[in-house]
C-alpha positions in Angstrom: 142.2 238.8 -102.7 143.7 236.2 -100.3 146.5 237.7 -97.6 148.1 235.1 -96.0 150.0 236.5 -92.7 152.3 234.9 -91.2 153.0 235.5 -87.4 154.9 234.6 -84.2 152.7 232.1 -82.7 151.5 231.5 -78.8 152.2 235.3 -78.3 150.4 238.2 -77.6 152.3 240.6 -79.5 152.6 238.0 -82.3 148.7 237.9 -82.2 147.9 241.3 -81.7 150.0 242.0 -84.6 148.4 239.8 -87.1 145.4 241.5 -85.9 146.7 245.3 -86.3 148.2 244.5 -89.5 144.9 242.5 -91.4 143.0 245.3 -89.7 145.0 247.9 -91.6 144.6 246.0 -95.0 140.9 245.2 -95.3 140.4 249.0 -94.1 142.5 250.2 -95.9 144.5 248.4 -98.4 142.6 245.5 -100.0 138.8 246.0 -98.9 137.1 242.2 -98.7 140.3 240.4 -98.6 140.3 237.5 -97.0 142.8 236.3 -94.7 144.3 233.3 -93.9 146.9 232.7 -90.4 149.9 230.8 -89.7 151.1 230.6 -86.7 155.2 230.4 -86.5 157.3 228.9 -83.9 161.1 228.9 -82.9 163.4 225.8 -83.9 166.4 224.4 -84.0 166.3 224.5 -88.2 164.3 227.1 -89.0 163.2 227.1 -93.1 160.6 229.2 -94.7 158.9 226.8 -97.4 158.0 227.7 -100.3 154.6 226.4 -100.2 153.9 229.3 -96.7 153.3 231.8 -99.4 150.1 230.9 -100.6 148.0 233.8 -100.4 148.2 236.6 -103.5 150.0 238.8 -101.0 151.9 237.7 -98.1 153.0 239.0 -95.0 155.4 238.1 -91.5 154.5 240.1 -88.5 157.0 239.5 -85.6 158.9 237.1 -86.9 161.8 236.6 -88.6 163.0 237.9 -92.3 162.5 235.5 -95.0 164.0 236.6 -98.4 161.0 235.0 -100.9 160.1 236.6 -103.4 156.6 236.0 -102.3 156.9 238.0 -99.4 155.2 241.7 -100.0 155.1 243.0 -96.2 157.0 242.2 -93.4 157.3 244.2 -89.4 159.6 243.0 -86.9 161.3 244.2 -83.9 163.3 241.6 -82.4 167.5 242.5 -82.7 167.5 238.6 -84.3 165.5 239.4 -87.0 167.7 237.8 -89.9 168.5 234.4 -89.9 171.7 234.8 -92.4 173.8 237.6 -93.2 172.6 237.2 -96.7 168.7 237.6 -95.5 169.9 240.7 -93.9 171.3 242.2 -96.9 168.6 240.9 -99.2 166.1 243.3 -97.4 168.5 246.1 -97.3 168.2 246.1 -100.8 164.2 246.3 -100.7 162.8 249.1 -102.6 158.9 248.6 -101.9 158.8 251.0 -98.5 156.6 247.7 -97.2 159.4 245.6 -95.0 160.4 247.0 -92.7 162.4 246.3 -88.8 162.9 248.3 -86.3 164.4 247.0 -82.7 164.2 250.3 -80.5 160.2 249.3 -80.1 158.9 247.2 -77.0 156.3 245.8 -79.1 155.7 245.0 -82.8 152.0 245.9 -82.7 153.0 249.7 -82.0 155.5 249.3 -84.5 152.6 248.5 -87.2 150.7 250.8 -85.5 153.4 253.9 -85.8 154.4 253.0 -89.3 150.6 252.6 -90.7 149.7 255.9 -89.0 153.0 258.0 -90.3 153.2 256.1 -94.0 149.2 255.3 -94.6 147.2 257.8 -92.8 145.8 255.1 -91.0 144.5 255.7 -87.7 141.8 252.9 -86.2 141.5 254.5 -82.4 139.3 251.7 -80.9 142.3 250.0 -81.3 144.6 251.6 -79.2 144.0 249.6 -76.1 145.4 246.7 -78.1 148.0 248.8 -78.7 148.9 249.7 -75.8 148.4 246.1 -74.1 150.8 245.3 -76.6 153.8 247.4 -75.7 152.8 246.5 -71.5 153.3 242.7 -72.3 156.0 242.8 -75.0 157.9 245.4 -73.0 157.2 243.9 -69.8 155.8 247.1 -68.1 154.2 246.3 -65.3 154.5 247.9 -62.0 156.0 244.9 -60.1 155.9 240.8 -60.6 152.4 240.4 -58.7 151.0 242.6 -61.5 152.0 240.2 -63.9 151.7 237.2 -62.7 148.2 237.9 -61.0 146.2 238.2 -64.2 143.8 240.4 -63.4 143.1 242.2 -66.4 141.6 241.0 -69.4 144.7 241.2 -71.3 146.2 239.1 -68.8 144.4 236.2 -68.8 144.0 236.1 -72.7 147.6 236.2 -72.6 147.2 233.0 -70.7 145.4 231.2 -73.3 147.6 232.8 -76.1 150.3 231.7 -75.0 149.4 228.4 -73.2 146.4 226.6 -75.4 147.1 224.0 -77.7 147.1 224.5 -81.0 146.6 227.7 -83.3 143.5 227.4 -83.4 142.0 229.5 -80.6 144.8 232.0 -81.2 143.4 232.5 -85.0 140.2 232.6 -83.8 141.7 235.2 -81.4 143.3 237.7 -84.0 139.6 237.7 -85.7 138.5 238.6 -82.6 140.9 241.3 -82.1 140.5 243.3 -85.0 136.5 244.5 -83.7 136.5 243.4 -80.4 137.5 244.7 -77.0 140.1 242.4 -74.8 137.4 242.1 -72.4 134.7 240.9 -74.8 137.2 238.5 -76.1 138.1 237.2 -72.8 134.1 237.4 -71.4 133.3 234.8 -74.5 132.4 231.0 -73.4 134.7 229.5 -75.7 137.9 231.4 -74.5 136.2 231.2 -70.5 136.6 227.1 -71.0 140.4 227.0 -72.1 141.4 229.8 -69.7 140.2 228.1 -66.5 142.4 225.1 -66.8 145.1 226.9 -68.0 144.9 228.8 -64.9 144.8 225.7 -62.8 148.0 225.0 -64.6 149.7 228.3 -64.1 148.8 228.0 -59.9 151.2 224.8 -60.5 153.9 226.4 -61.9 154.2 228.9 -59.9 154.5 226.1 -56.9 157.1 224.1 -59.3 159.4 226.9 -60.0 159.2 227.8 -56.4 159.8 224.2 -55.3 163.1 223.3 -57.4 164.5 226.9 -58.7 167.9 227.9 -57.1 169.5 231.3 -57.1 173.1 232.3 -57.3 174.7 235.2 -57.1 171.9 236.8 -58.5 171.3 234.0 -61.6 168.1 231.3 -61.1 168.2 228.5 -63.0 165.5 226.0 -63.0 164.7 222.6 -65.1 161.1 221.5 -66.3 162.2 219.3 -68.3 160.4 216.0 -66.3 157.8 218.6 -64.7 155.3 218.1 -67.3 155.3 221.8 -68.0 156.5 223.2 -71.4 156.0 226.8 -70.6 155.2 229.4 -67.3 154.4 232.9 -67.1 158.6 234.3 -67.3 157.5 236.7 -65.1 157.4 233.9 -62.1 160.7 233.3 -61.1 161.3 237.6 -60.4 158.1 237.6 -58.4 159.4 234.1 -56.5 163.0 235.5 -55.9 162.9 239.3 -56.6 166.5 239.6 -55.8 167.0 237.6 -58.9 168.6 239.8 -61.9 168.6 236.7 -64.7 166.7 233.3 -65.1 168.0 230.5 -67.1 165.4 227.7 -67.7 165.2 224.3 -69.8 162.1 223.1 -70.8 160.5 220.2 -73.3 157.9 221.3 -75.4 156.4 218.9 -78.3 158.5 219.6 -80.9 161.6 221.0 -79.1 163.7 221.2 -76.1 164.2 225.2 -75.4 166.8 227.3 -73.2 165.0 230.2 -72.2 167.0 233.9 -70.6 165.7 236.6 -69.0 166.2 239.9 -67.1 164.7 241.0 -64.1 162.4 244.2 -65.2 162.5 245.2 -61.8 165.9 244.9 -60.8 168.0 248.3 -59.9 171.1 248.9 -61.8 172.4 248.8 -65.4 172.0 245.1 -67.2 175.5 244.1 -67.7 175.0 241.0 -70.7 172.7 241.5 -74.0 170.7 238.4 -73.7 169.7 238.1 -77.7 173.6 238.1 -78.1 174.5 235.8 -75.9 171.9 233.2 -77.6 172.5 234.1 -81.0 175.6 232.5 -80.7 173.8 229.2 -79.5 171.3 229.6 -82.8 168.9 231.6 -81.3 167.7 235.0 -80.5 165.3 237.6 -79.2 165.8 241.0 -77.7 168.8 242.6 -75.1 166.6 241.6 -72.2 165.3 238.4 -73.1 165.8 235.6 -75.4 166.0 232.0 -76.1 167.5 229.2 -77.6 165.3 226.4 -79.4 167.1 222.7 -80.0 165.8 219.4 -81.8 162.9 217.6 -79.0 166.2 214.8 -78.2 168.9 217.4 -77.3 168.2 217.6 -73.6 171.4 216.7 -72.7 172.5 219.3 -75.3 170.1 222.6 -73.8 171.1 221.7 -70.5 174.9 222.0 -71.2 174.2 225.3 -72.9 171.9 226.4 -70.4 175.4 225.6 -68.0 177.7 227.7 -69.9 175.4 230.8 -70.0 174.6 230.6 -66.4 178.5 230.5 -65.8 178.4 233.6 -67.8 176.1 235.6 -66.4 177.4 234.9 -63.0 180.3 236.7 -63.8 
């Protein structure tokens, strides 16, 4: 039996998922499978090929809906979970009790976790601290920025790599890891040691960059990394940098795309006054009420940066 899972890549959520949910199979489902990862990423055209859906069943964990008929499992929790009206329709007509979405959780890997236990019995408790590291990250639960931009815990700085080391590779090996392995025997192992040190190194930097050329306005950073050589930071930076911040807008070049990224201050007092998956749905993208983003071809700079304009001129007001 080959399961071929499908999962939101360079996250820890997206990771722990894939983990939680191949977990739950060979236990429990298909003893012996074996499994086979792809990592999924955000862009400008996104398109599920035929050719993902290898395995002899196939799953997406914390990603978007596809409508193949291949597909036999699917979890997600993001608000932009369908990428057509006709995708969204296609799995309210699903019949098989095995796809199934649900935005009100902070993180898909308790969402696996709650719908295994209540459906399947299924109840693996050395487990829960992934679990449970899940919902902190995902749901951005942390007492205050330092916490989360410190990386003390082992869940932090695996995080770190998850999100920041090139390649799927590592992750993969990661979400093997995670399905019999504590965070902090994952994160004590040389091979995870090596790519976390210099990925530290780099995360030191951004922290100086974003402080260097970041401005704030009435309560709205924005900053560019597009020639900073950085295509990602910690998003918890910026609100532990300029706490009286209540929403970041940043552009950034990545390999293969040029992204807009919006967030929320976790920390700041008073009601959110703008849905943030909303407001970049209508630009393509997508993600949750408190934080989203917005993914364009690797040449529209000129293109993010003009739509990173208009939404900072929106949540300014």
């Amino acid at each position: 039996m080959r399961v071929r899972i499908l999962y939101h890549d360079h996250c820890f959520d997206g990771a722990a998922s894939a983990a939680y949910f191949s977990r739950f199979i060979g236990d429990h489902v298909h003893p012996g499978a074996e499994f086979l990862y792809t990592g999924m990423a955000h862009k400008a055209s996104q398109i599920f090929e035929d050719s993902l859906f290898d395995g002899d069943e196939n799953a997406i964990v914390d990603f978007k809906y596809s409508s193949n008929d291949k597909l036999t499992w699917w979890f997600d929790h993001h608000q932009s979970a369908f990428l057509t009206q006709e995708d969204a329709e296609h799995h309210s007509r699903d019949v098989s009790g095995r796809k199934m979405f649900d935005p009100g959780y902070r993180s898909c890997t308790r969402y696996i976790a709650t719908m295994t236990r209540e459906r399947w019995g299924y109840q693996p408790n050395d487990l829960d601290d992934l679990v449970q590291w899940a919902d902190v990250i995902d749901g951005a639960l942390y007492r205050d920025a330092a916490e989360a931009t410190g990386l003390a815990a082992p869940a932090m700085k695996l995080t770190l790599v998850i999100e920041a080391a090139k390649g799927s590779g590592i992750v993969q090996k990661i979400i093997g890891w995670m399905r019999h392995h504590t965070l902090d025997e994952i994160i004590a192992m040389p091979e995870v040691r090596e790519i976390y040190e210099p990925l530290h190194e780099r995360h030191l930097r951004s922290i100086e960059v974003i402080g260097r050329t970041a401005h704030c306005d009435n309560g709205v950073l924005f900053f560019d990394l597009v020639n900073e050589g950085l295509d990602g930071y910690n998003k918890f930076i910026p609100y532990h940098l300029f706490p009286q911040s209540v929403y970041t807008v940043s552009v950034l070049l990545a390999s293969f795309r040029t992204k807009v990224s919006v967030g929320s201050n976790p920390w700041a007092t008073g009601d959110l006054k703008h849905n943030l998956a909303s407001i970049c749905e209508r630009y393509g993208g997508g993600g949750h009420p408190r934080v989203g983003a917005i993914s364009f071809e690797r040449g529209e700079v000129d293109r993010a940066r003009q739509v990173a304009s208009e939404i900072l001129a929106e949540l300014k007001t």
